[in-house]
C-alpha positions as CSV (number, residue, x, y, z in Angstrom):
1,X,85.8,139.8,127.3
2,X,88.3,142.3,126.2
3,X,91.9,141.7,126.4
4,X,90.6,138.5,128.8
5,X,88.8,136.1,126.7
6,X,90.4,137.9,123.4
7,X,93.5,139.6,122.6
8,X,91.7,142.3,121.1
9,X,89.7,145.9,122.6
10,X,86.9,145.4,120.6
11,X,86.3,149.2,120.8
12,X,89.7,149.8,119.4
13,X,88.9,147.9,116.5
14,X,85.8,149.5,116.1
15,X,87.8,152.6,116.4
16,X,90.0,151.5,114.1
17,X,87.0,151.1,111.0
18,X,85.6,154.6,111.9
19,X,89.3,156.5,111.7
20,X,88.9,157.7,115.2
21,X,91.5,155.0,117.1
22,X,93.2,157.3,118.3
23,X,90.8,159.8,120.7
24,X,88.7,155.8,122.2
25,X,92.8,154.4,123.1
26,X,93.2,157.4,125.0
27,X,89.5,157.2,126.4
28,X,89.6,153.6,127.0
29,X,93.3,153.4,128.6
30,X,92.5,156.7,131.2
31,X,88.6,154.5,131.6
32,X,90.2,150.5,132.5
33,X,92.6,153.0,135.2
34,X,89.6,153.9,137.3
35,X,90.3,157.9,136.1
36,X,87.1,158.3,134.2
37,X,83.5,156.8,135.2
38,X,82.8,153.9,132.9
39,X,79.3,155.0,131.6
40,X,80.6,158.3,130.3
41,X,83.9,157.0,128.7
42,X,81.4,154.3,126.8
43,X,79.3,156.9,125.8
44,X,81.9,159.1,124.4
45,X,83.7,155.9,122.6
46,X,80.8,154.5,121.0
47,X,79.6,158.4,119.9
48,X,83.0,158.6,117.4
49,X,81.4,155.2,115.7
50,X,78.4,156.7,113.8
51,X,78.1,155.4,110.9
52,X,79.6,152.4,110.9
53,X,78.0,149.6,108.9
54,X,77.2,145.9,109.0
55,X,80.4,145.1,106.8
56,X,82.6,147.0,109.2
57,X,81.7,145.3,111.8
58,X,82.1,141.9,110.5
59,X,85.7,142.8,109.5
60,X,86.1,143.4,113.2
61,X,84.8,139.8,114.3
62,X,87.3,137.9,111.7
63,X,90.2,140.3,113.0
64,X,89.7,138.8,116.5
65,X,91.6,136.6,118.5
66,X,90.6,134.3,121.2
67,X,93.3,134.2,124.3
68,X,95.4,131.0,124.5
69,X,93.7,128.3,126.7
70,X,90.2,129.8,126.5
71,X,88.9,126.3,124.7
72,X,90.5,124.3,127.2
73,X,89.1,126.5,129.9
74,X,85.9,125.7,128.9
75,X,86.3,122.3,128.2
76,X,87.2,121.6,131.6
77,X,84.9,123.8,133.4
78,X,82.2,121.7,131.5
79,X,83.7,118.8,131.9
80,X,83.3,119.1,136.0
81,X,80.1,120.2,135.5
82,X,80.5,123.7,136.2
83,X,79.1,126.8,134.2
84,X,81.8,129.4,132.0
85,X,79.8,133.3,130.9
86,X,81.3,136.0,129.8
87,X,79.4,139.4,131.1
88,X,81.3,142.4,129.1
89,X,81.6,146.0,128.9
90,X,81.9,145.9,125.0
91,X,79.1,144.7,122.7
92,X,76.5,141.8,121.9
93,X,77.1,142.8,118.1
94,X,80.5,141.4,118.8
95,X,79.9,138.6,122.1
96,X,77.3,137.0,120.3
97,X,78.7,134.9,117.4
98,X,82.1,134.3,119.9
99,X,80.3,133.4,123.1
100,X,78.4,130.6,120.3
101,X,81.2,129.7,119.0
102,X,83.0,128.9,122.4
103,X,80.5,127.1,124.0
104,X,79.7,129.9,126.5
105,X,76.9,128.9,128.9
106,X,75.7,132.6,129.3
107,X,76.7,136.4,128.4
108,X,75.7,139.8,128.4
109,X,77.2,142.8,126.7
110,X,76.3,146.4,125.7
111,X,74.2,146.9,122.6
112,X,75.1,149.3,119.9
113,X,71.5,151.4,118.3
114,X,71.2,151.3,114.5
115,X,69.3,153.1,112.1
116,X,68.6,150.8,109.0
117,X,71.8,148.7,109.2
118,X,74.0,151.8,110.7
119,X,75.2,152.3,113.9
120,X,74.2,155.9,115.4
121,X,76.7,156.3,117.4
122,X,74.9,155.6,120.7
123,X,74.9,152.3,122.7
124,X,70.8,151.1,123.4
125,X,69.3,150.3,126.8
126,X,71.3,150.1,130.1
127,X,75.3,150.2,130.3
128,X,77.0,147.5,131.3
129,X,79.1,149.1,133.9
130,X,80.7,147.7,137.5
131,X,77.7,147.3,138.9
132,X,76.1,145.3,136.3
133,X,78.9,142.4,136.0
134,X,78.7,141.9,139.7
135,X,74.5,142.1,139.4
136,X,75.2,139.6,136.6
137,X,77.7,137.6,138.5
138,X,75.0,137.3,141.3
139,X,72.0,136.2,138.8
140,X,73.8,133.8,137.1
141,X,75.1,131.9,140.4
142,X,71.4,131.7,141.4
143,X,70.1,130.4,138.3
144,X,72.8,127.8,138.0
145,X,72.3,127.4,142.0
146,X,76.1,128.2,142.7
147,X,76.9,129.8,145.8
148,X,78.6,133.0,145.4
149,X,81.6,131.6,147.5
150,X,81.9,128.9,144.6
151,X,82.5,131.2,141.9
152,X,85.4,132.5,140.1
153,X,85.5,136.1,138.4
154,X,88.4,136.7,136.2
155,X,88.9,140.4,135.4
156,X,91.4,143.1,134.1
157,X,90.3,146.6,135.0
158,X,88.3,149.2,137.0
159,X,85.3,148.1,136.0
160,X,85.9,144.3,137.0
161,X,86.1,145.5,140.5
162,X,82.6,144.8,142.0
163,X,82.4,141.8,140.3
164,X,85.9,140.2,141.7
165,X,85.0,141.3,145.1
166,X,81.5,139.8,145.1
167,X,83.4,136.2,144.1
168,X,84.5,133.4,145.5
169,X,87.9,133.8,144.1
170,X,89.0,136.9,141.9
171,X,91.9,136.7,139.4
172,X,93.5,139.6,138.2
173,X,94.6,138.6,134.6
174,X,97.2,140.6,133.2
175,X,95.6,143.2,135.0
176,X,96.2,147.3,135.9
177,X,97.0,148.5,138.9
178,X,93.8,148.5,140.6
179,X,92.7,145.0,139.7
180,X,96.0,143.6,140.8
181,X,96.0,145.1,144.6
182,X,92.0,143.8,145.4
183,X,92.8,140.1,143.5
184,X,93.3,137.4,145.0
185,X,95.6,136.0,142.5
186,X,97.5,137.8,140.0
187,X,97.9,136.2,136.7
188,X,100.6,137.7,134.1
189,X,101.0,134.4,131.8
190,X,98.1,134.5,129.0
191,X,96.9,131.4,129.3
192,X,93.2,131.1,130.5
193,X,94.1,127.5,131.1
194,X,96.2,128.0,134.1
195,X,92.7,129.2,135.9
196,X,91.7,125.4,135.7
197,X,94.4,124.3,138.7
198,X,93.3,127.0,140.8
199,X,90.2,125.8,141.0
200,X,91.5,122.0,141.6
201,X,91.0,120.8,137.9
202,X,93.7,119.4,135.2
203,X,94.7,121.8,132.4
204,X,94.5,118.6,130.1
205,X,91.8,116.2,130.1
206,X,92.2,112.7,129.6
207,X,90.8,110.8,125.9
């Protein structure tokens, strides 16, 4: 989801309503860069958020923005009756309300523990790390019935590694340095739309 399907780090913004943006940018930058091991940077991030509440965090969902093309994206991949999810290193408290919104078929994203409407400063249950999003990837083909050489993962960092390589067809979109060597396409315009041709379908539907 993060500066793929938004504009935005979520975890920055987070960051950003519990004063500590500066220490997560330099956590999640060395983190997307394959330097530090995804489960520990998360941890660390999401540690310098205790005590953020409810109206903080709905600030952060009306500060974000949605990547050019995404609607169209989805509106096409529906429209060939294919499936669109979003599995994402950041947070459901977050996902949720866009993946509704956007007409998301499925999601999955890290959940944030809170203590009577405040965030402790830990994330609850399993990490959604690498292995994960390709796990997810994998799940979500079978339920839908899609071979796994009929899928597309679109990805930007370390993280989006196993994922891209378990695809079909990976896309590196505006992607790092790691991400752009394994991809098989590199996409520096940001414009989820232009992932419709690729996969043999028209940017703009006909009315």
């Amino acid at each position: 989801m993060d500066s793929t399907l938004i504009e935005d780090e979520v975890i920055d913004l987070l960051a950003g309503e519990a004063g500590s943006l500066d220490a997560v940018a330099a956590i999640t930058a060395r983190a997307m860069n394959g330097e530090l091991d995804f489960t520990e940077s998360l941890v660390a991030r999401v540690a310098t958020l205790a005590g953020l509440t409810p109206p903080a965090i709905s600030a952060v969902e009306r500060r974000i923005s949605v990547t050019e093309g995404v609607p169209r994206l989805v509106e096409g991949v529906h429209a060939a009756g294919g499936a669109i999810a979003v599995v994402s290193g950041g947070f459901h408290e977050v996902v949720d309300g866009l993946a509704e919104r956007l007409g998301l078929d499925f999601w999955r994203a890290n959940r944030l523990e809170a203590e009577d409407g405040v965030l402790t400063g830990r994330v609850r249950g399993e990490v959604v790390d690498a292995g994960a999003k390709a796990a997810t990837l994998a799940e979500w083909a079978d339920e839908c019935g899609i071979p796994l050489s009929r899928t597309v993962a679109v990805g930007d960092g370390a993280n989006d590694l196993e994922m891209m390589a378990l695809a079909g067809l990976s896309i590196a979109f505006d992607a790092k340095a790691p991400v752009r060597g394994a991809a098989d396409v590199v996409m520096d315009v940001r414009d989820l739309s232009q992932v419709l041709p690729l996969v043999g379908l028209p940017r703009h539907l006909r009315r």
